[in-house]
C-alpha positions as CSV (number, residue, x, y, z in Angstrom):
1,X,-1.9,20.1,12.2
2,X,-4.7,18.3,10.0
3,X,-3.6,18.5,6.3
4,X,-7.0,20.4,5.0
5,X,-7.3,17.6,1.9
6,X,-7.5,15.2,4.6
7,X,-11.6,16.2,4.9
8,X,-12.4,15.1,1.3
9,X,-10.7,11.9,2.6
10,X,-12.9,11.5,5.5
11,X,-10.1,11.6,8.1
12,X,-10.9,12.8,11.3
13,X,-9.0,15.9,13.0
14,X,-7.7,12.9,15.8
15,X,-6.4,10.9,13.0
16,X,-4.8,14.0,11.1
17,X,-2.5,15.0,14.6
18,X,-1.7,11.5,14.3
19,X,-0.5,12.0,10.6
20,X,1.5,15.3,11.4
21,X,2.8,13.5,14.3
22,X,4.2,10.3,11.1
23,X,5.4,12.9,9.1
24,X,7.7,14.2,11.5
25,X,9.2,11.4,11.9
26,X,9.6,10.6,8.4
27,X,11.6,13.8,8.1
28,X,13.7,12.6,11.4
29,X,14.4,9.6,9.5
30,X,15.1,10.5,6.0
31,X,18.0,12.7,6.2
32,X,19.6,9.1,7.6
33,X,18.3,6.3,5.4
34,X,16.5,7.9,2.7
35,X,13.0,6.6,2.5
36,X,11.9,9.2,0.5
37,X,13.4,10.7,-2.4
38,X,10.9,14.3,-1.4
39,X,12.3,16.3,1.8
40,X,10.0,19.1,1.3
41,X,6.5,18.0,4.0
42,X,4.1,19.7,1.5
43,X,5.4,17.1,-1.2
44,X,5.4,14.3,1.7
45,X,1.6,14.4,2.6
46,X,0.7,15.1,-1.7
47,X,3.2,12.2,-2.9
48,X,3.1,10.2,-0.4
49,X,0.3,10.3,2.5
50,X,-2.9,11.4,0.1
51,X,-1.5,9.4,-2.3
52,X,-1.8,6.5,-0.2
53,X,-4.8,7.3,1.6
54,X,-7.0,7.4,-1.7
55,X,-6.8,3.6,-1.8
56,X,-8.6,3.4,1.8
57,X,-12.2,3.9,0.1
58,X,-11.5,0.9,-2.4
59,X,-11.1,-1.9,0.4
60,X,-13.4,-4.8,-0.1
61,X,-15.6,-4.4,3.3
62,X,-14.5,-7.1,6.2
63,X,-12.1,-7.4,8.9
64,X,-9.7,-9.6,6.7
65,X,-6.0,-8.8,7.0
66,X,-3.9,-6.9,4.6
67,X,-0.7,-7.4,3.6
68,X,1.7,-4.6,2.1
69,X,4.3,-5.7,-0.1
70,X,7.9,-3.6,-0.1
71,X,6.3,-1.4,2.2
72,X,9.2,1.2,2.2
73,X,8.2,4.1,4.3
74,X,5.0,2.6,5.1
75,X,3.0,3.3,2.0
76,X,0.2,2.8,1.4
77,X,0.3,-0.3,3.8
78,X,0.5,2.0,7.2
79,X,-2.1,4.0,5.6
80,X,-4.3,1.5,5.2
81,X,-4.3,-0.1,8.2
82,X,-4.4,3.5,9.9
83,X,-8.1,4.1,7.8
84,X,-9.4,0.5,8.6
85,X,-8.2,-0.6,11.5
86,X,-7.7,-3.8,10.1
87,X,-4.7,-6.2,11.1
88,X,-2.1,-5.7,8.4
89,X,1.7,-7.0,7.6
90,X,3.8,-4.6,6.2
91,X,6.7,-7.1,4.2
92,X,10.0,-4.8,3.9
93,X,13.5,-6.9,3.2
94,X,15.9,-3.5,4.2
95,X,15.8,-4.1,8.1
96,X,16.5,0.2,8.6
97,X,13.4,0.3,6.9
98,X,11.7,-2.2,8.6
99,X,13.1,-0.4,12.2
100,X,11.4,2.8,11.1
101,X,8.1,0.5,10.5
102,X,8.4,-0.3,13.5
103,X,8.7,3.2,15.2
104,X,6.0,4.3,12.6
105,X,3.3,2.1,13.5
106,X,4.5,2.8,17.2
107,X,3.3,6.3,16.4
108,X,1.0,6.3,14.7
109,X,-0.7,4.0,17.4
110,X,-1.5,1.0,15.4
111,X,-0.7,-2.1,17.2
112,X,-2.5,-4.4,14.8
113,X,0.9,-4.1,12.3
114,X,3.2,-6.6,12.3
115,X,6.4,-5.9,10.2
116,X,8.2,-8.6,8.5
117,X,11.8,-7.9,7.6
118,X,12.6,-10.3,5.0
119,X,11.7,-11.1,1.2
120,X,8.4,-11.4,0.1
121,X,8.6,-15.4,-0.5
122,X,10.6,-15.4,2.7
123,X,7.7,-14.0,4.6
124,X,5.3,-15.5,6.8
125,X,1.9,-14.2,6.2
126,X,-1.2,-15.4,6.5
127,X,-4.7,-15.7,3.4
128,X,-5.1,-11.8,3.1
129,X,-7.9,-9.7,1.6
130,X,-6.3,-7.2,0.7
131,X,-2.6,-6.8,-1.0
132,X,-1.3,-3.9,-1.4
133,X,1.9,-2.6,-3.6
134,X,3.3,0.8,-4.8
135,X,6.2,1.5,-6.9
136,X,7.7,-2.0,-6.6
137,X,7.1,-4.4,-9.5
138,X,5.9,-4.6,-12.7
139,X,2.5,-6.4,-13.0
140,X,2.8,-9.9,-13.8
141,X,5.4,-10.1,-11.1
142,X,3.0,-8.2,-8.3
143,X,0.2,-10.9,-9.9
144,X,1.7,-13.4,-8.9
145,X,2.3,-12.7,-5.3
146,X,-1.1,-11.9,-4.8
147,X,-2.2,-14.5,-6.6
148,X,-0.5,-16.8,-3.4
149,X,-1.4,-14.7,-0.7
150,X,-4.9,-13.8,-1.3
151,X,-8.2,-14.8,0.1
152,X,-10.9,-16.3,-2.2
153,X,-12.7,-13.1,-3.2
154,X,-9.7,-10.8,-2.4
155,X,-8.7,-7.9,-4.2
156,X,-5.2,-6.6,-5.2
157,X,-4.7,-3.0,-5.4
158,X,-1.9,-1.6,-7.2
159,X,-1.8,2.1,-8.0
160,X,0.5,2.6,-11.1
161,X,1.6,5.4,-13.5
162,X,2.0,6.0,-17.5
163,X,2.8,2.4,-17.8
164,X,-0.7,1.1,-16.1
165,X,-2.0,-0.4,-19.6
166,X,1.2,-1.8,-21.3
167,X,2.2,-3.5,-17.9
168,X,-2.0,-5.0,-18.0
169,X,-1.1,-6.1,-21.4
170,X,1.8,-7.7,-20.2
171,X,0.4,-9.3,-17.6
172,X,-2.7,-10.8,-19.5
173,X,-0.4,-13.1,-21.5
174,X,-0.1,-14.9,-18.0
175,X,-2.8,-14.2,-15.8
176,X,-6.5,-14.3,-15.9
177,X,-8.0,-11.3,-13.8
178,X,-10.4,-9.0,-13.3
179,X,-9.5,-5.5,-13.5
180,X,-11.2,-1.8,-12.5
181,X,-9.4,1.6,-13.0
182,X,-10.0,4.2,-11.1
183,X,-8.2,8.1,-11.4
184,X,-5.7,9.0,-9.1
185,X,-7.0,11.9,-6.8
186,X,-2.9,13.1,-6.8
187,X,-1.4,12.4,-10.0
188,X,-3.3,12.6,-13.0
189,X,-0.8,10.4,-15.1
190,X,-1.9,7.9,-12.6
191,X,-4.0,5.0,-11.9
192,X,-6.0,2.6,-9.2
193,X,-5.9,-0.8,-10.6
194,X,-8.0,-2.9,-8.1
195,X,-7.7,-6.3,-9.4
196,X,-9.4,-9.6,-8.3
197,X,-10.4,-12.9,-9.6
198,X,-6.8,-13.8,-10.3
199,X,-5.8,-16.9,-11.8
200,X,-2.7,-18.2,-13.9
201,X,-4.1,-18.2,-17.9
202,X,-4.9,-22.3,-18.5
203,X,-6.1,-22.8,-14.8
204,X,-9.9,-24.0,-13.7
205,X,-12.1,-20.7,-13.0
């Protein structure tokens, strides 16, 4: 069944079967490896799935890849390649994890994913657009992956919670960037940072 929020989002009724269909087997899996700390599916598609999909309107336009880093259970980095339809690598070290990327994508019928089970540096991805990260580092550290993997012109987007300013205050002591907020549609504490123009503090513009 199509989550009714799912319309503000723009997601079509195929697309939201196709979401019911990933959230089922999220549940499947979580009682065994704990992707998700929520069991309950109305706090799945708030936390998790709208959560995630709110990021799809802030892609830069193009047909670049993405690449997700500690993509978990696949968000937002499944999300995002489910509303674009653009190549994406989802990066997640915990190979259970990674399996259920596998079946995920599998599911959700989006064979442009690739998983990577390994770390981050480990990883072999290619000059992305887009990076993408979500409850797994603080700022300067998420900075400075993106800062290697991203395109000339890319963007970095980085939803974050209370801490959003102190960790941008943090981060400007090393990095050179430029930085828009935007409200999260399903936490108000939170925020959008989409980031670009990032360059260590000291280095040529």
């Amino acid at each position: 069944m199509k989550h009714p929020d799912l319309e503000v989002l723009g997601v079509s009724r195929e697309t939201g079967e196709r979401l019911g269909d990933f959230v089922a087997l999220l549940s499947r899996w979580n009682s065994r490896i704990n992707l998700t700390a929520e069991r309950d599916e109305a706090a799945l598609w708030q936390r998790h799935i709208l959560d995630s999909l709110q990021l799809g309107p802030l892609l830069p336009p193009g047909e670049d890849p993405i690449v997700d880093l500690g993509s978990g259970a696949g968000f937002p980095g499944l999300m995002l390649a489910l509303v674009s339809g653009r190549e994406t690598h989802l990066v997640e070290s915990d190979r259970r994890k990674s399996a259920f990327l596998i079946e995920a994508a599998r599911i959700l019928g989006l064979p442009q994913v690739k998983v990577h089970p390994t770390r981050i540096d480990a990883a072999k991805l290619p000059p992305a657009a887009v990076v993408s990260a979500r409850a797994l580092a603080p700022l300067p550290d998420l900075l400075a992956h993106a800062h290697r993997i991203l395109t000339p012109g890319g963007v970095a987007l980085f939803p974050k919670g209370r801490t959003a300013e102190q960790e941008l205050t943090d981060a400007a002591r090393a990095w050179i960037m430029r930085v828009e907020r935007f409200p999260s549609r399903t936490d108000p504490t939170a925020t959008i940072l989409r980031i670009s123009e990032i360059r260590p503090d000291g280095a040529p513009a």
